[in-house]
Backbone as JSON Lines, residues from 0, in Angstrom:
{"i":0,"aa":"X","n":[-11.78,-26.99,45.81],"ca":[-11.1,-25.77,45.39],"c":[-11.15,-25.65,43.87]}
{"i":1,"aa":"X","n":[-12.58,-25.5,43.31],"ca":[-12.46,-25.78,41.58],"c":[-12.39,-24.65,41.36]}
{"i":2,"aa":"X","n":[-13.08,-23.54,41.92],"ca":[-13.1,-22.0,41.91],"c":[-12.0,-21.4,41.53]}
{"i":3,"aa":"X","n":[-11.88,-20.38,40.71],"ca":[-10.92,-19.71,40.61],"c":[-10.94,-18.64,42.03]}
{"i":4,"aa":"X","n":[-11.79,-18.3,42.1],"ca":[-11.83,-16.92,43.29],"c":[-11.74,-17.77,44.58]}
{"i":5,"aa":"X","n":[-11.51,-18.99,44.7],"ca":[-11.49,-19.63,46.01],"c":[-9.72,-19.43,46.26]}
{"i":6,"aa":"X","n":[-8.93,-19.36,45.06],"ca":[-7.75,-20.01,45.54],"c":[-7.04,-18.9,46.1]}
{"i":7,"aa":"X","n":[-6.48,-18.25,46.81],"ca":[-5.85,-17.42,47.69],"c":[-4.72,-17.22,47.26]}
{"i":8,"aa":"X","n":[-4.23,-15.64,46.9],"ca":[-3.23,-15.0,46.54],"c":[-1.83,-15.95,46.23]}
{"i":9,"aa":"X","n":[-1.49,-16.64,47.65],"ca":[-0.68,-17.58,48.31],"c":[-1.32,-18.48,48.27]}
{"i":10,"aa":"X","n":[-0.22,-20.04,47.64],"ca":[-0.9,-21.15,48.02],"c":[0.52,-21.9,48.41]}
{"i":11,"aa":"X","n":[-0.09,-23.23,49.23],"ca":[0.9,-24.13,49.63],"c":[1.05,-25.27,48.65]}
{"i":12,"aa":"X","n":[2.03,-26.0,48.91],"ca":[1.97,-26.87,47.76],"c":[0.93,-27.9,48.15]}
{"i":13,"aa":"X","n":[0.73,-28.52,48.66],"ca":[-0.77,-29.03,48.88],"c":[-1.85,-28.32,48.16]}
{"i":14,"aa":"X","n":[-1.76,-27.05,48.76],"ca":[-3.05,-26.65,47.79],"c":[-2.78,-26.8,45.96]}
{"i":15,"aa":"X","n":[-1.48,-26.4,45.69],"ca":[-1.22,-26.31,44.4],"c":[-1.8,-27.76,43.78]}
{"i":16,"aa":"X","n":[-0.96,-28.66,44.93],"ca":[-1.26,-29.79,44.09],"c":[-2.86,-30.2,43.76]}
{"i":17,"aa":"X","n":[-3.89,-29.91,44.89],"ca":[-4.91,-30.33,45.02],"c":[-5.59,-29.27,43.42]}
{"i":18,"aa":"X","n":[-5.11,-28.66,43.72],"ca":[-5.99,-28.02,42.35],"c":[-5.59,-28.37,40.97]}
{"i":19,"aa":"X","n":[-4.28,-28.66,40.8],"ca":[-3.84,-29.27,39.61],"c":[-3.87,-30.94,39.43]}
{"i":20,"aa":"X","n":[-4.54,-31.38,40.56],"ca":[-5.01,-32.9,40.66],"c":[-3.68,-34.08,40.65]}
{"i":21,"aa":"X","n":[-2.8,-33.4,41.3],"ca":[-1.29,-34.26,40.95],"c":[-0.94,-34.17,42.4]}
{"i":22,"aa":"X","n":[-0.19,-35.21,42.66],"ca":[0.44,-35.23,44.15],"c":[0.89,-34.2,44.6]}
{"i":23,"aa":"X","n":[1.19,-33.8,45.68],"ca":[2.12,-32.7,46.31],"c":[3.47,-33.05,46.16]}
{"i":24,"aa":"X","n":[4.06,-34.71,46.27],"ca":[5.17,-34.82,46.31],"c":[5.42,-34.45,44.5]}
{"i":25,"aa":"X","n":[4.59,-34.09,43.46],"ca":[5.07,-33.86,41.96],"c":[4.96,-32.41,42.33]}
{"i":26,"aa":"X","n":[4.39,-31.88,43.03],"ca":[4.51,-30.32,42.88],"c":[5.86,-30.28,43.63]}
{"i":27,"aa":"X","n":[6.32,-30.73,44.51],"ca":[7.45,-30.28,45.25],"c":[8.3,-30.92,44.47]}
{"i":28,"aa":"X","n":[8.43,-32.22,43.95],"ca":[9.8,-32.12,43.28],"c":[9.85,-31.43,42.02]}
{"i":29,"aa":"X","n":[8.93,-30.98,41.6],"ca":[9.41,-30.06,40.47],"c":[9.64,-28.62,40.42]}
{"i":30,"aa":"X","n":[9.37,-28.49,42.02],"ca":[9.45,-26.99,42.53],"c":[11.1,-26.81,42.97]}
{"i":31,"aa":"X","n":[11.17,-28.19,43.23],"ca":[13.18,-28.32,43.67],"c":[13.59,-28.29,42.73]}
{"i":32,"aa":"X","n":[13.4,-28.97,41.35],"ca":[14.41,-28.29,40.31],"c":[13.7,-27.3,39.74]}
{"i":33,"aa":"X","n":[13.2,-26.43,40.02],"ca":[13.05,-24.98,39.1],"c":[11.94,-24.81,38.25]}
{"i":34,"aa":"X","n":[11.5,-26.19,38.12],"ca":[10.25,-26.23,36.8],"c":[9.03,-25.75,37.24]}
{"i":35,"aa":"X","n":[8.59,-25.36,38.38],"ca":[7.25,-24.97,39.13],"c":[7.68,-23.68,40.02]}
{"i":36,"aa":"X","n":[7.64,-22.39,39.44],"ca":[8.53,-21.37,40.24],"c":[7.95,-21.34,41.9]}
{"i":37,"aa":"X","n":[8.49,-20.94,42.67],"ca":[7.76,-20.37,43.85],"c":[8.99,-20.41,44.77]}
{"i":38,"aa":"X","n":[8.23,-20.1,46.25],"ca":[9.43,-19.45,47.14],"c":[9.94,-20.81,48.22]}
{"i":39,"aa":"X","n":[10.88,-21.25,48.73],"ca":[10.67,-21.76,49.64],"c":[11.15,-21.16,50.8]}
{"i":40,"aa":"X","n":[10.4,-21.11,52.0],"ca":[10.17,-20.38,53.11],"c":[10.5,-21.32,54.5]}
{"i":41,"aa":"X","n":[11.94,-21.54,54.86],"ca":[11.72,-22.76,55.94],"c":[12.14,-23.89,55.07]}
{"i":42,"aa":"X","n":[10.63,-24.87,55.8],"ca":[11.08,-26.39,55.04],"c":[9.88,-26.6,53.91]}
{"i":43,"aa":"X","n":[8.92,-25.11,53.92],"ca":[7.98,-25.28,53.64],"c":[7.77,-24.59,52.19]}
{"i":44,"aa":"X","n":[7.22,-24.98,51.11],"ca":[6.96,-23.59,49.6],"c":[5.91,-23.03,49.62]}
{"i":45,"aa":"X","n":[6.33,-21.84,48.76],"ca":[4.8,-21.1,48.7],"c":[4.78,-20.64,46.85]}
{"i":46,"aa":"X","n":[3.6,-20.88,46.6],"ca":[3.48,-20.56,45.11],"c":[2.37,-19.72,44.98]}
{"i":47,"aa":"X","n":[2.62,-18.56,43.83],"ca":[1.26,-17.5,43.76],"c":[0.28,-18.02,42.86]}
{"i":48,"aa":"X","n":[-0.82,-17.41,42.98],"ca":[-1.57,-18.04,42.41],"c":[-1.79,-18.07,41.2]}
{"i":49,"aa":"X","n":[-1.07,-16.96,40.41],"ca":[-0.69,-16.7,39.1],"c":[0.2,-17.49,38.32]}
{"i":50,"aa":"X","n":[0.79,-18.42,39.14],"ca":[1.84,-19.19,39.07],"c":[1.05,-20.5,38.98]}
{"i":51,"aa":"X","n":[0.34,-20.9,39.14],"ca":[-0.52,-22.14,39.29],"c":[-1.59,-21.75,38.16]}
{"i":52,"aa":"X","n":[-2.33,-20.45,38.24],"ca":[-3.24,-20.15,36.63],"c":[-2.42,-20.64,35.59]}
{"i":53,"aa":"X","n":[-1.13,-20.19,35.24],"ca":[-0.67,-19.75,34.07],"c":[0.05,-21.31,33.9]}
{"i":54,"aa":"X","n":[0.48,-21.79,34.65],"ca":[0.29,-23.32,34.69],"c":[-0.64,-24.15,33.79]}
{"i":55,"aa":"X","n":[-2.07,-23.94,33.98],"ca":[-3.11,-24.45,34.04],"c":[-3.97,-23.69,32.41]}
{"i":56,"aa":"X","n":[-3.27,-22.42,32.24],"ca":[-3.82,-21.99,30.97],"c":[-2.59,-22.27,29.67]}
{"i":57,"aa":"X","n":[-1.19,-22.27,30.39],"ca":[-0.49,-22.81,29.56],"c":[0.26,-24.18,29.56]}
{"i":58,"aa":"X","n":[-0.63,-25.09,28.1],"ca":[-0.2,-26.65,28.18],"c":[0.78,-26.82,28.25]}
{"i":59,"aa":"X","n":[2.08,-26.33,27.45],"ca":[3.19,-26.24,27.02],"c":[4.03,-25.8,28.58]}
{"i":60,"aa":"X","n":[3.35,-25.53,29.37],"ca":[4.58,-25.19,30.88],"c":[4.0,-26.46,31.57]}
{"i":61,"aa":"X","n":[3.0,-27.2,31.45],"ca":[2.93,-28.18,32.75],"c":[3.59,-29.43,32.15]}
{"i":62,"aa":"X","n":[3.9,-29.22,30.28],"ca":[4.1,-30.37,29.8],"c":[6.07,-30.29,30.24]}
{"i":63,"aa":"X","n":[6.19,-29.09,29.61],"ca":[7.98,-28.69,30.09],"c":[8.2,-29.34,32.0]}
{"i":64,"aa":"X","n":[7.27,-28.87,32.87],"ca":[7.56,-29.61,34.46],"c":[7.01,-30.89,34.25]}
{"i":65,"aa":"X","n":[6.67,-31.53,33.38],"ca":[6.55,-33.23,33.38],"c":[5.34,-33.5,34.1]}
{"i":66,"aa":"X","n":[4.53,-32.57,34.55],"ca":[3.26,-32.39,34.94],"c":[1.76,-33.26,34.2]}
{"i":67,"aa":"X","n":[2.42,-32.88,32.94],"ca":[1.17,-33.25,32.23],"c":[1.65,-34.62,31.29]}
{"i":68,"aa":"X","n":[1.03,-35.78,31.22],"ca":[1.5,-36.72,30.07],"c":[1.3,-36.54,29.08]}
């Protein structure tokens, strides 16, 4: 999933994580406290994909969710 046009409107946190190369369990706990916006739906999250770009174009937000060392 290196593509930008691959990643789908909607992603799961799996996918999030797989594209930002970090566990799912770091995408989900930082999605429980607030630092990784998205919805949770059930038992399950959903994050847009604009939400994962802007992540990824801005250093300064993955460094604020502890994302990045």
């Amino acid at each position: 999933m290196s593509k930008l046009s691959v990643l789908p409107d909607v992603v799961t946190a799996g996918e999030a994580a797989k594209y930002l190369r970090v566990s799912k369990a770091t995408i989900l706990r930082h999605a429980n406290r607030g630092l990784v916006p998205g919805v949770r739906i059930g038992r399950q999250w959903r994050f847009s994909r604009r939400t994962i770009l802007n992540l990824v174009s801005r250093p300064e937000l993955l460094q604020k969710a502890g994302i990045e060392s």
